[in-house]
N, C-alpha and C positions, 0 to 999 in steps of 0.2 A: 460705760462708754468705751468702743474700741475703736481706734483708728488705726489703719494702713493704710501704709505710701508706698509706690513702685514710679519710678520712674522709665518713660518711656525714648528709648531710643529715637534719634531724627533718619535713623535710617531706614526704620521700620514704618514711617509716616506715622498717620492719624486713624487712618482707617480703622484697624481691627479693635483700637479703643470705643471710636463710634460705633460699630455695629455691637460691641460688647452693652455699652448704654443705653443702647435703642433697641435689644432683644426683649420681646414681648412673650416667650416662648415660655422663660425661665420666671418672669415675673408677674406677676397679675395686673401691675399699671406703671405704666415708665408715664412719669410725668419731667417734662424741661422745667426747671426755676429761673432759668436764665442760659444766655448764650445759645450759639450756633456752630455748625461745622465748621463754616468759613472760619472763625478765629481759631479753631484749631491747627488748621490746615496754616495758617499766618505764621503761627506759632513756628510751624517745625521748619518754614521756609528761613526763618527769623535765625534760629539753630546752623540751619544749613550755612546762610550767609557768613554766621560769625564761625563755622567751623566748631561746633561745639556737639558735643556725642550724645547729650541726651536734649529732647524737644520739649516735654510735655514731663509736667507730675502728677499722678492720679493719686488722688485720696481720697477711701471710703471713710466716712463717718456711719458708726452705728448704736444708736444710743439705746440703753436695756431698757429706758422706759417711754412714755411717749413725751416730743419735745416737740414744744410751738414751733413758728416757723421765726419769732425774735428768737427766742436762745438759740434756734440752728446758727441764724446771721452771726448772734453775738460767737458762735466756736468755730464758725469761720473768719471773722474778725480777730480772733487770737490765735487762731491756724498761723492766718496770713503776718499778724503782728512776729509771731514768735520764727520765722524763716525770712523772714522781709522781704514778702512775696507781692507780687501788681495783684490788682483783683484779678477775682477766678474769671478765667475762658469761658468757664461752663458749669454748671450745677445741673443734675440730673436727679430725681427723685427716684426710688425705685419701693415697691409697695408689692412683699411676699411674705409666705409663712414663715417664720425662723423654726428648726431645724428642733428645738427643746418646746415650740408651742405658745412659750411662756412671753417672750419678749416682743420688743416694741417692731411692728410688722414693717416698720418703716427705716431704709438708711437714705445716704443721699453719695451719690459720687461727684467731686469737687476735682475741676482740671485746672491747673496753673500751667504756667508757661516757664519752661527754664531758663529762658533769655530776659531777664529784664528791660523793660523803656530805657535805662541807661546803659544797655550793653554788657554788663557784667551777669554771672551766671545768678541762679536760683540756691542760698545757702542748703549744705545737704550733708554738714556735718553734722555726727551723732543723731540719724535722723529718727530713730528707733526710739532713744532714751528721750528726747525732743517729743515726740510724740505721745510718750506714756506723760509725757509734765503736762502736754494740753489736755489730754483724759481725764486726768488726775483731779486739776483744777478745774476741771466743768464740772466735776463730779460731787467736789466740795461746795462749788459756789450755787450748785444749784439742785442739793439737796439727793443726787441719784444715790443708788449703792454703792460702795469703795469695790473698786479691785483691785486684787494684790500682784501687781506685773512682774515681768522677770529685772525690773530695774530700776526698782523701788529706792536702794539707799541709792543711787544715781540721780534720778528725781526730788528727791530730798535733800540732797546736795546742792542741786541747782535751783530748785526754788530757794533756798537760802542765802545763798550770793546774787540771788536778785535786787534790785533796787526797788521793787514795786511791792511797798508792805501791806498790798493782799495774797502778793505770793509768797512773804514770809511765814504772814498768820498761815498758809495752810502745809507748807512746809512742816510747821510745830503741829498741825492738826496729823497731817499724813506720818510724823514721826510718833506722834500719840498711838496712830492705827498699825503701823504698822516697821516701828524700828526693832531693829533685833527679829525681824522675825527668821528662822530657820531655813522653813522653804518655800522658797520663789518659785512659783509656779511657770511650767513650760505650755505651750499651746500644743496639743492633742498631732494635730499637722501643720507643716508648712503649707505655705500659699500655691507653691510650686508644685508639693503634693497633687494639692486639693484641683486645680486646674489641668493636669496629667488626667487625673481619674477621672473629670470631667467629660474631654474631649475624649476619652475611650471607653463611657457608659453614653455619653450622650446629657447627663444630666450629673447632679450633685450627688457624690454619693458619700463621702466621709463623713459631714456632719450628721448625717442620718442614720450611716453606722455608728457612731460615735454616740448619740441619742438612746437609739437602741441598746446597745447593751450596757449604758449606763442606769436606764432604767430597769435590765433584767439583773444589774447590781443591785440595784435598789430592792427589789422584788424578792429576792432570795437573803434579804437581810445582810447585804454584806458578807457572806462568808463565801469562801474561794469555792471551794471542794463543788457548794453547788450551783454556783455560779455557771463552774466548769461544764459540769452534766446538764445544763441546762439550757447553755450557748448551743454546743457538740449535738446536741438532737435538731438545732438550726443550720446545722453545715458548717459553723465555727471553729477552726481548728487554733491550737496553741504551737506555737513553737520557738524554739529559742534563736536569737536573733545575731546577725554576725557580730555587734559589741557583746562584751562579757555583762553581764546580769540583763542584759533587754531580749522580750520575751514579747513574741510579734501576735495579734491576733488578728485573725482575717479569716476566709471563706477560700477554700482552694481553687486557685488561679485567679482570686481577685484581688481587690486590695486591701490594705493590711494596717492595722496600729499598733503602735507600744501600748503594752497590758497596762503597764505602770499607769500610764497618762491616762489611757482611758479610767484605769479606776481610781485616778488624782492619789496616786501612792508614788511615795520614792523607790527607786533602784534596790535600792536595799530591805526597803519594809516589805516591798514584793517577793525579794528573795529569800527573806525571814519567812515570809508568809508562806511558801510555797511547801517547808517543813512541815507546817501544823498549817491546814488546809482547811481543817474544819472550825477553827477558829473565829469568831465575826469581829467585825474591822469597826473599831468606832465611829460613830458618823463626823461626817465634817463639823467642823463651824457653822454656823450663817453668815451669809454675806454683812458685813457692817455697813451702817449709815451714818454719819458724823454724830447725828444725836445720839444711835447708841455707842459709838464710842465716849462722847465726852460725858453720856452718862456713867460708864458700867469701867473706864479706865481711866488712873489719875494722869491729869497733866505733866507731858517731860517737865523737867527739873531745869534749872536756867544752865546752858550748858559752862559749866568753867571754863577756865581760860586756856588751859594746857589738854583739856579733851578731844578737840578736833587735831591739834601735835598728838596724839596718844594714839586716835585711832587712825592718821596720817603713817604713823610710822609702823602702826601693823600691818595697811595696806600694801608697803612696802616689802616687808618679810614675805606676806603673803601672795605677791603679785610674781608668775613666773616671768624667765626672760623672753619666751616666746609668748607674743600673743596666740588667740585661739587660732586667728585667718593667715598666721605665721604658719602654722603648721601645718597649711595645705597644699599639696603639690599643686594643684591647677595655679594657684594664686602665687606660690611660688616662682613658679614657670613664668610670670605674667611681663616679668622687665626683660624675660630673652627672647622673646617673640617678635623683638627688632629686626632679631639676624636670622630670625627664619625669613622676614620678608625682604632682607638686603638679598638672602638665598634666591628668592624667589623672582627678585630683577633683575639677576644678575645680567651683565652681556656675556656675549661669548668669550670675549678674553678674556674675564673671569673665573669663567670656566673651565677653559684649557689652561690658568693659571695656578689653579689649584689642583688638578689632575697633574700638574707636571708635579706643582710639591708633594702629590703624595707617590708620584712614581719614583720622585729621588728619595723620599722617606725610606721604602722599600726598597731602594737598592744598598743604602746605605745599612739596613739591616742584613740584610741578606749579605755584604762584602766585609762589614765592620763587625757587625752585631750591634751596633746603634739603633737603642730602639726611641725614637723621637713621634711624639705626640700628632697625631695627622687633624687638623679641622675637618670638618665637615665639608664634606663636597657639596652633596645636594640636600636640599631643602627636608627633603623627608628625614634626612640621617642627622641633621639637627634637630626635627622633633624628637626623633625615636631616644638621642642623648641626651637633650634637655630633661625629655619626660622622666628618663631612669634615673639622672641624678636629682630633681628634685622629688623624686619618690623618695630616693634615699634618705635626705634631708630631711625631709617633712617626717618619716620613722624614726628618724634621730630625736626629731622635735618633740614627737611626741611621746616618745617613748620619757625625753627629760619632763617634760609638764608631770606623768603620769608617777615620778618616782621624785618630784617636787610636793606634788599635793600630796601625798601617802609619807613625806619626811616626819622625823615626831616633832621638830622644829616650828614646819608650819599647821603642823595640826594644834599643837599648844598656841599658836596665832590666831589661828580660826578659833578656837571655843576662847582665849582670852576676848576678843574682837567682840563676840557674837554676847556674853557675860556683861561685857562693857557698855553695848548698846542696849541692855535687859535693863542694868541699873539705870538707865535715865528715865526710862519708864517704872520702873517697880515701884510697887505700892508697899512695900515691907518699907515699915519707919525708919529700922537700923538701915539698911541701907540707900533711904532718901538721904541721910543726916550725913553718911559718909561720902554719898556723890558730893552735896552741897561745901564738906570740906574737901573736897580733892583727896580723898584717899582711898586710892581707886583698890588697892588691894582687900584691904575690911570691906568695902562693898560686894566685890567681887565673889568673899569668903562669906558674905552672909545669905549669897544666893544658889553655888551650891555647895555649902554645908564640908569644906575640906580646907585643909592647907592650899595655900595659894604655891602654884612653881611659876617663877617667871621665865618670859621666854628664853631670855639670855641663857638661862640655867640648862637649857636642853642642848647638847650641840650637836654643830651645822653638819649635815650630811655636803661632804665634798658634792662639787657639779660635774654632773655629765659631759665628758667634752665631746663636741658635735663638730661636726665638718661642715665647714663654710659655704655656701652656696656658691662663691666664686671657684674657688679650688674644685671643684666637681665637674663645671661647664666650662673651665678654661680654654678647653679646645671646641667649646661650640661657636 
C-alpha cells in the first residue's frame, strides 16, 4: 500500500485538482465514489474566509493488491481517524495499467478539506511518517505484502506510544520485519519529478522508464558491464551526476534517474560496483508477508527497560545540529521574505528615506573613511542579498552535517545503534540471553564476533563553527 498527500493551496482554487480526477485520457475509467465539485469549491471559499494558505488535501491511496470497497472505507476511516480529518469532500476511483503490470489496476483519489467544521486547520504534522503508519497498519491487518519505507524505525516508534493495542501488536510485528534494518529504501522519483516530465511528454513517462530498465536488469542477470551495453544500443546514456557518487541514467535531452535507485543499490555498492562491472549483483529479497515473517524470523525480545534510554541517547550522538530542510537556502530565505514585501509597499517617503541614508553613507566614506553598512533600498537588492547569504549559510550547513556523519564518533553510533537493534531480533541464543539480561555489550560482541569500543571511547571531532543566519542579512 502506498499513500501520498499534497496539499493544495486556496489560492490556486479547486479547479486543476478536478480536471486532474476527471481526466479520462490518462485513465481507462474515472469512476466518482462520492462527492461533487461544489464541495470542493466550499472548501477553498471556507480557507479563504479564515485566511488560511492551503484549501484542500489530496490523498492518493494505492494498494499492490486488489481491495473491496469495505477495507478501502475501513483505510479511509483511519486516514481520517489518524489526522482528525471531517469526511472526504470527494473520492474519485481511478482504473489503469500500473507501470510494473503486476499490481492492483485500481487506486482511489481522497479530497479533505483543510478547514475543519470547527474552524481550526486539518493536522499536517509529520505527514509523511503519518502516513507510512497508515500503510503499514493496513498492510498487517489485512494480510497485503510489508514494505520497507524510508521511515520505518519512525513508524515503529509511534505505533508503540499508541494507546490502541492493535497498533502496539503490529508495532512488535513491523519491529519483527523490519528493525535494524540497514537500508531504507528511497522512491526512484519525486512526485514533483514525475509531474514535470508529465506535462513536457504529454503522458507518464518515469515509471515506464523506471520499469523498463529494471526489467533489462533483470534480463542481463544483474551484472553492470552488460546491463550497460545493453540500455546504450536503446539511447541510454550514463553519466555522473552533480552529487558525488550519483550516477544519472536517461536518454539524451530527456529525462533522467539515479542508477542506484533504479537498480535498488546504494550509493556505494554502485560505486563498488562500477570497479568490477562484470560482476553479478545478488538478487533482492522478496517482498515479506507477516505470515512469512513470523514463520521464518524469531519474535523481538521484551524490550528491557534501559533500551529505549540506550537507543535514545544514540539518537542523540547521532542526530546533527542542522536539520536536512535547515540546510536549504530557499527554506532558509523563507522568514526574510517579509522585508522584501515591506520593500515592495513602500511609500514614497520611504524611499527617499533610505536613499538619503545611503547617500550620507557614502559621503561619510568618501570624507571619513567610515565604512557603515547601507540596507537595502530596493526590493530586488534585498532578494539578490538575502539569496547570497543564505546560500552561504545553507554551504556552511552542509558542509557541517557532511563532516558530522563522516566523524569516527558518530559512525561508532551508527553501527553500535544499528548492532543494538539486530539483537532484539537475533536468533543466536547467546545473544537472546544477553539482550534479556541487559548486557548490551556481550550481545553486541556475539553478533559481530570482535571486541566491543564504546562510543565514549572514540573522541569528539570539534564542531564546525557556522555563521548565523542573522549576522549575514543584518542589513537586509
Amino acid at each position: 500500500m502506498i499513500i501520498k498527500a499534497s496539499r493544495i493551496t486556496a489560492e490556486s482554487t479547486h479547479r486543476h485538482l478536478y480536471r486532474h480526477l476527471m481526466r479520462t485520457d490518462e485513465n481507462e475509467e474515472v469512476r466518482i465514489v462520492q462527492g461533487r465539485e461544489f464541495a470542493l469549491a466550499e472548501a477553498v471559499k471556507d480557507a479563504c474566509h479564515a485566511k488560511r494558505r492551503y484549501g484542500l488535501r489530496h490523498v492518493i491511496l494505492s494498494p499492490e493488491q486488489a481491495t473491496s470497497p469495505e477495507i478501502f472505507q475501513k483505510i479511509v476511516t483511519l486516514y481520517q481517524s489518524e489526522f482528525g480529518a471531517d469526511p472526504p469532500l470527494m473520492i474519485v476511483e481511478h482504473q489503469k495499467k500500473r507501470a510494473d503490470g503486476q499490481s492492483y489496476d485500481r487506486h482511489w483519489h481522497v479530497v479533505f478539506a483543510e478547514t475543519l467544521t470547527n474552524g481550526r486547520s486539518l493536522d499536517s504534522r509529520f505527514t509523511r511518517i503519518r502516513n507510512e503508519k497508515v500503510a503499514r497498519f493496513t498492510e498487517l491487518a489485512f494480510g497485503q505484502p510489508l514494505t520497507s519505507g524510508k521511515h520505518n524505525d519512525a513508524v515503529i516508534r509511534a505505533l508503540e506510544a499508541s494507546s490502541n493495542p492493535h497498533m502496539q501488536r503490529a508495532a512488535q510485528d513491523l519491529k519483527q520485519a523490519f528493525w535494524g534494518e540497514e537500508h531504507t529504501p528511497q522512491a526512484t522519483f519525486t512526485d514533483k519529478a514525475h509531474q514535470v516530465t508529465k506535462r513536457k511528454a504529454g503522458k507518464s513517462v518515469l515509471p515506464a522508464m523506471r520499469t523498463h530498465l529494471r526489467k533489462r536488469w533483470q534480463e542481463e542477470g544483474r551484472v553492470l558491464l552488460s546491463f550497460i551495453e545493453r540500455v546504450a544500443e536503446e539511447g541510454y546514456l550514463i553519466r555522473e551526476g552533480d552529487k558525488p557518487d550519483v550516477w544519472l541514467i536517461g536518454q539524451n535531452g530527456g529525462a533522467h534517474l539515479a542508477l542506484h535507485r533504479v537498480l535498488n543499490l546504494k550509493k556505494k555498492e554502485l560505486v563498488a560496483l562500477l570497479s568490477d562491472a562484470n560482476r553479478p549483483v545478488p538478487l533482492s529479497p522478496p517482498r515479506l508477508t507477516i505470515k512469512a515473517v513470523k514463520a521464518n524470523k524469531p519474535p523481538p525480545i521484551a524490550v528491557p527497560p534501559d533500551y529505549a534510554q540506550k537507543l535514545e541517547a544514540l539518537r542523540h550522538r547521532i542526530r546533527p545540529r542542522w536539520k536536512r530542510s535547515e540546510c536549504k537556502a530557499e527554506l532558509i530565505a523563507l522568514p526574510y521574505q517579509n522585508r522584501v514585501r515591506r520593500l515592495e509597499n513602500s511609500t514614497l517617503g520611504e524611499i527617499l528615506e533610505r536613499l538619503l541614508a545611503a547617500l550620507i553613507a557614502r559621503m561619510l566614506k568618501t570624507l571619513f573613511g567610515l565604512s557603515i553598512e547601507v540596507p537595502p533600498i530596493t526590493a530586488n537588492e534585498a532578494r539578490e542579498r538575502i539569496s547570497q547569504a543564505c546560500a552561504e549559510v545553507a554551504s556552511l550547513r552542509q558542509q557541517y552535517v557532511q563532516e558530522h556523519f563522516a566523524s569516527p564518533e558518530v559512525q561508532a553510533a551508527l553501527k553500535e545503534r544499528k548492532l543494538l537493534k539486530q539483537c532484539l531480533v537475533s536468533d543466536n541464543p547467546v545473544t537472546r540471553q544477553a539482550m534479556q539480561e541487559g548486557v548490551w555489550g556481550k550481545a553486541m560482541m556475539s553478533l559481530r564476533g570482535e571486541p566491543r569500543v564504546p562510543v565514549h571511547a572514540v573522541p569528539k571531532l570539534p564542531l564546525l563553527e557556522t555563521v548565523s543566519v542573522s549576522s549575514g542579512l543584518a542589513g537586509a
